[in-house]
C-alpha positions in Angstrom: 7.7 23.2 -13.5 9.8 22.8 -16.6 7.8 21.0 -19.0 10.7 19.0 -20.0 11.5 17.7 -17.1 11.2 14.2 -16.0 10.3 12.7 -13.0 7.9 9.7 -13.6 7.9 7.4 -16.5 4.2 8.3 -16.2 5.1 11.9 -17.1 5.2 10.5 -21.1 3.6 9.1 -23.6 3.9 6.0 -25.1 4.9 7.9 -28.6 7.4 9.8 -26.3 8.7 6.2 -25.1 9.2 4.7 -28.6 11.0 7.9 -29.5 13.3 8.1 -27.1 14.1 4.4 -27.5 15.0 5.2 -31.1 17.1 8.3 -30.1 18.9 5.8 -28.0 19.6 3.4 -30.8 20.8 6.8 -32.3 23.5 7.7 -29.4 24.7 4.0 -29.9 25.3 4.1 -33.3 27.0 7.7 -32.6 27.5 8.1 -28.8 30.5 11.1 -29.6 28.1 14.2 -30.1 29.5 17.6 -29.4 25.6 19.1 -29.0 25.8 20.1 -25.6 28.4 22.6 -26.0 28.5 25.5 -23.2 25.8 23.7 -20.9 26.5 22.8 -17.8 24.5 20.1 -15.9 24.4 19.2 -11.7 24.2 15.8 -10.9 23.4 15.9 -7.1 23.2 12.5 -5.1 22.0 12.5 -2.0 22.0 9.0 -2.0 24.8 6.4 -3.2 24.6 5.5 -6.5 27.6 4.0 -9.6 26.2 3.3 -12.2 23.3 5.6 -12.5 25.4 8.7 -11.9 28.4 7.7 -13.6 26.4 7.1 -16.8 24.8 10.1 -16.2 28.1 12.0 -16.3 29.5 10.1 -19.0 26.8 11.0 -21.5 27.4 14.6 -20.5 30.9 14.1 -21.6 30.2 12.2 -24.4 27.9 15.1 -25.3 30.5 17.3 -25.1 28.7 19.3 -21.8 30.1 19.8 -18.4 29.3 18.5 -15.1 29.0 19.8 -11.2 27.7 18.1 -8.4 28.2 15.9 -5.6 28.1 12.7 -4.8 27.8 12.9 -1.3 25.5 15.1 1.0 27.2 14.9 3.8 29.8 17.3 1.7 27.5 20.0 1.0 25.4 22.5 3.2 22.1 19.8 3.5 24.6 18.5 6.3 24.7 22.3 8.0 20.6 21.5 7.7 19.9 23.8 4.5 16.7 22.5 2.9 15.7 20.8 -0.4 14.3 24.5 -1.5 17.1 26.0 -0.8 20.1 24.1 -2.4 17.7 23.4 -5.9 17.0 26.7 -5.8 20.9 27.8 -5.4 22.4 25.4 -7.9 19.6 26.6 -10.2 21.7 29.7 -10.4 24.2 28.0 -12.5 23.1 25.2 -14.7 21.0 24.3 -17.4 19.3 20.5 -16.3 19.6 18.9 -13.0 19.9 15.3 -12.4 19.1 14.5 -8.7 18.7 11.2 -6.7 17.2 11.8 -3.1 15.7 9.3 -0.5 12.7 10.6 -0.1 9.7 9.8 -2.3 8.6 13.3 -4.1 11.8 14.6 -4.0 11.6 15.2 -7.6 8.8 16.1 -8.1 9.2 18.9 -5.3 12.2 19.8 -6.8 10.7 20.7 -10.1 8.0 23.1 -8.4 10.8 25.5 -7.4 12.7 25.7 -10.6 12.3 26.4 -13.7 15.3 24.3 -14.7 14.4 21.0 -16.0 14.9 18.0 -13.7 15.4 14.9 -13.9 14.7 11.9 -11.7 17.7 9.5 -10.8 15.4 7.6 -8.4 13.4 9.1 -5.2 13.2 6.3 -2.5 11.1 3.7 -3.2 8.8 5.6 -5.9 10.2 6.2 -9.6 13.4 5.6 -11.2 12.1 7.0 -14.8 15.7 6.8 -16.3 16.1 3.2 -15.5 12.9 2.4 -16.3 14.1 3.9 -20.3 17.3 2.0 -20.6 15.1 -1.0 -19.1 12.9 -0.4 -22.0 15.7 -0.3 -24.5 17.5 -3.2 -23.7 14.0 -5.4 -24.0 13.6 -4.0 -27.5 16.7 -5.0 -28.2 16.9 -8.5 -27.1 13.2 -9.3 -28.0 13.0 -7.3 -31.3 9.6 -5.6 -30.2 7.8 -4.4 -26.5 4.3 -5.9 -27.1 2.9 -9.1 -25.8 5.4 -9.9 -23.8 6.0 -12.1 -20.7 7.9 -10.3 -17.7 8.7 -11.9 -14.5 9.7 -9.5 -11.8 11.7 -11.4 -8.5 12.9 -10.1 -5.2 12.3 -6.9 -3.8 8.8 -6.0 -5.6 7.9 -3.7 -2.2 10.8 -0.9 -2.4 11.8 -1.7 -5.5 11.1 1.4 -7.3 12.9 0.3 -10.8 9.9 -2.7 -11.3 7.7 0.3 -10.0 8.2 2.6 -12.9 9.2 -0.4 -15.5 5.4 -1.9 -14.9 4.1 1.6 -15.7 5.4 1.9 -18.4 5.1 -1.3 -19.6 0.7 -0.3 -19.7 1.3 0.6 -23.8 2.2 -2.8 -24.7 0.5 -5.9 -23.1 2.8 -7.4 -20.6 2.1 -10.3 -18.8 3.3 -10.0 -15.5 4.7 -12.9 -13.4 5.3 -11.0 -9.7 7.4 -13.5 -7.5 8.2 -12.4 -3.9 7.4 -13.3 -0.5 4.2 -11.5 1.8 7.2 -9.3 3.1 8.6 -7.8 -0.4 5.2 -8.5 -2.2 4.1 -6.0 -5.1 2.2 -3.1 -3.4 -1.5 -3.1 -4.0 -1.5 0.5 -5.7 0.5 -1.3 -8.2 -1.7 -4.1 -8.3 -4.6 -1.7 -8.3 -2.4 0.2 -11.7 -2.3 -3.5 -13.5 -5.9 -3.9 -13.0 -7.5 -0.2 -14.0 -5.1 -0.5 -17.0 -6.5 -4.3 -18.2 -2.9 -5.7 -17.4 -2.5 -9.2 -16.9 -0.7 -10.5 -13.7 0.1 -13.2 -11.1 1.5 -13.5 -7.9 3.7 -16.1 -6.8 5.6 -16.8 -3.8 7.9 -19.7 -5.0 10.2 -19.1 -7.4 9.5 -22.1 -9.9 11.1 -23.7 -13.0 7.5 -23.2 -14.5 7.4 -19.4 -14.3 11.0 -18.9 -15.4 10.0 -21.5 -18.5 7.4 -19.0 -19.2 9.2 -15.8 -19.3 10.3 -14.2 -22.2 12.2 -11.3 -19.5 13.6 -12.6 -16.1 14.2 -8.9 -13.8 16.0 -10.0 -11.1 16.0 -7.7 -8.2 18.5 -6.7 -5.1 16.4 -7.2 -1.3 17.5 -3.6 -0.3 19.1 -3.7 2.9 18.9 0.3 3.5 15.3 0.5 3.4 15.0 -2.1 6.4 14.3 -0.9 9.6 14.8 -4.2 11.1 18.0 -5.6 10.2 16.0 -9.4 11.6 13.2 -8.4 8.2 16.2 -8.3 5.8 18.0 -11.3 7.6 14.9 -12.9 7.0 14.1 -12.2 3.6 17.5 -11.6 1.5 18.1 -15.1 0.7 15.4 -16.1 -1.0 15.0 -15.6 -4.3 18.3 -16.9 -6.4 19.1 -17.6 -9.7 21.5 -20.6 -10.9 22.5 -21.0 -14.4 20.8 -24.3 -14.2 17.5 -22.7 -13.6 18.0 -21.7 -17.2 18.8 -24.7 -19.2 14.7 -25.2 -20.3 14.3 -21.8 -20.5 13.0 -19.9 -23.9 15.7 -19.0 -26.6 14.6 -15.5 -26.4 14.8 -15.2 -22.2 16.8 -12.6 -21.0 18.2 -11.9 -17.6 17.9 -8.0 -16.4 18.9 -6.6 -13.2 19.5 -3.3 -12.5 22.6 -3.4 -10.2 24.4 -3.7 -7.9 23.6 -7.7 -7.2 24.2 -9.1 -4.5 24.0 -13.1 -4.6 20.5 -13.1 -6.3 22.3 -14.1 -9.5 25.3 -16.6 -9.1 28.4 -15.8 -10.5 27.8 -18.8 -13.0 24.9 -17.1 -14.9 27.5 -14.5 -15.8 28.6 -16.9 -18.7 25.3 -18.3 -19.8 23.9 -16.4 -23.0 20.5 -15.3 -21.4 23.2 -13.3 -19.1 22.2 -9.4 -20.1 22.7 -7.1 -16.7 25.5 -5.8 -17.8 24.8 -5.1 -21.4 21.7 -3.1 -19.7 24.1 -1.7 -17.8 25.9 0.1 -20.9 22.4 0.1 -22.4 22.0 3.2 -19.7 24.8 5.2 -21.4 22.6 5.5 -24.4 19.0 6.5 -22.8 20.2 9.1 -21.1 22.0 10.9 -23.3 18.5 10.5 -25.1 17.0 11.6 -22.2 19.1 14.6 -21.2 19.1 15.6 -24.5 14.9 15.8 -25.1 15.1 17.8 -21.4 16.6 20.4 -23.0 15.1 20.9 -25.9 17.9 19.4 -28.4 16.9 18.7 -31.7 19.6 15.4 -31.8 18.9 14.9 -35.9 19.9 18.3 -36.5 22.5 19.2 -33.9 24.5 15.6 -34.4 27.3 15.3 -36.9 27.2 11.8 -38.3 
């Protein structure tokens, strides 16, 4: 395994978070760098994904880098049943990082035990999304001016949602507050729960998504019920209506409160929050651009305050 690689937000420190949240302040500040001349980085997808793989490739451009890949499977030789092995080990052959996004939980981390080619984790299932998890990190710094003793409410799809996965991981280095709200179904898993308490984290479930917990929040994430990881479509039918956000769930809220969400939405946010101030998905959204050219950069060993030209 490349020691560079990353797969879990777990994989780094919290001095290693704080840098890379200032190497992201530094791509935004100059997001034009030429340092990644002559590499070449694969992006493979074996799972749908916009913005996460278009920002992805758009910091390699930025970077001045090129990109190969795919975007979907179904297009490449995992379709004529070639394995995992196999095609990282092939595409290994001709590039210098890989960024992958797979369905299964591990993926990743399997991938990186048969290369020596860093990798890095665009989300595997329902487990990690480290990359996420950064620009996640970066856009809370930036709205709240710090990460420490804050309040964080997490809504929706807590179960498979592997972005409030990795964000509560990382979160450990700075006293959160949690404020979990989901029904039984989409509840926070326990080994979660179990994380919160071995770490001295703060936390409490609700099912009801009241005006007393938003009120409280300093950082409203807003999740998507994920239809694709429903066997039963009667379970999402069910469940994928019940936690939305008006704009006048907002008018008593803190100053400070921010809405995240890590896209796509579905009707979890209304259209009218879009114009309301605390509105911030898709300033995350471009947030991402930013973190991962920090990220891809650290993966391969680039030295950004003495490559860049400023």
């Amino acid at each position: 395994m490349n020691s560079n690689s990353l797969v879990s937000i777990d994989d780094i420190s919290r001095d290693e978070i704080l840098d890379l949240i200032e190497r992201a302040r530094f791509f935004e500040e100059h997001p034009d760098q030429k340092i990644l001349d002559g590499k070449v980085v694969a992006t493979l997808f074996f799972e749908p994904s916009t913005r996460t793989r278009l920002s992805f490739e758009t910091a390699v451009n930025r970077l001045g880098g090129r990109v190969i890949g795919f975007s979907d499977a179904s297009t490449t030789s995992s379709s004529k049943g070639e394995t995992l092995k196999d095609t990282i080990k092939m595409v290994s052959n001709y590039v210098d990082l890989i960024i992958m996004r797979h369905y299964l939980e591990g993926a990743a981390r399997y991938a990186t035990e048969v290369t020596d080619v860093p990798v890095i984790n665009a989300g595997d299932g329902a487990n990690q999304h480290p990359s996420q998890t950064m620009l996640d990190l970066y856009s809370i710094s930036k709205t709240q001016g710090k990460l420490n003793d804050l309040t964080i409410t997490m809504v929706g799809d807590l179960k498979y949602g592997r972005t409030v996965h990795s964000l509560l991981m990382a979160l450990r280095y700075f006293n959160p507050t949690f404020h979990f709200v989901a029904c039984d179904e989409l509840k926070m898993p326990k080994e979660y729960k179990d994380f919160c308490d071995a770490n001295g984290l703060k936390y409490y479930e609700h099912t009801e998504f009241s005006q007393d917990v938003i009120n409280a929040s300093d950082i409203l994430y807003m999740t998507r019920v994920q239809r694709e990881r429903f066997t039963d479509i009667m379970e999402y039918e069910k469940v994928k209506n019940l936690y939305n956000l008006h704009a006048s769930m907002l008018a008593d809220a803190k100053p400070n409160l921010r809405v995240l969400h890590p896209l796509p939405r579905v009707n979890e946010i209304a259209q009218d929050v879009d114009d309301d101030p605390k509105a911030y998905y898709f300033e995350q959204a471009r947030n991402g651009l930013y973190a991962r050219q920090a990220i891809i950069c650290k993966a391969l060993g680039i030295d950004i305050y003495k490559e860049a030209k400023v």
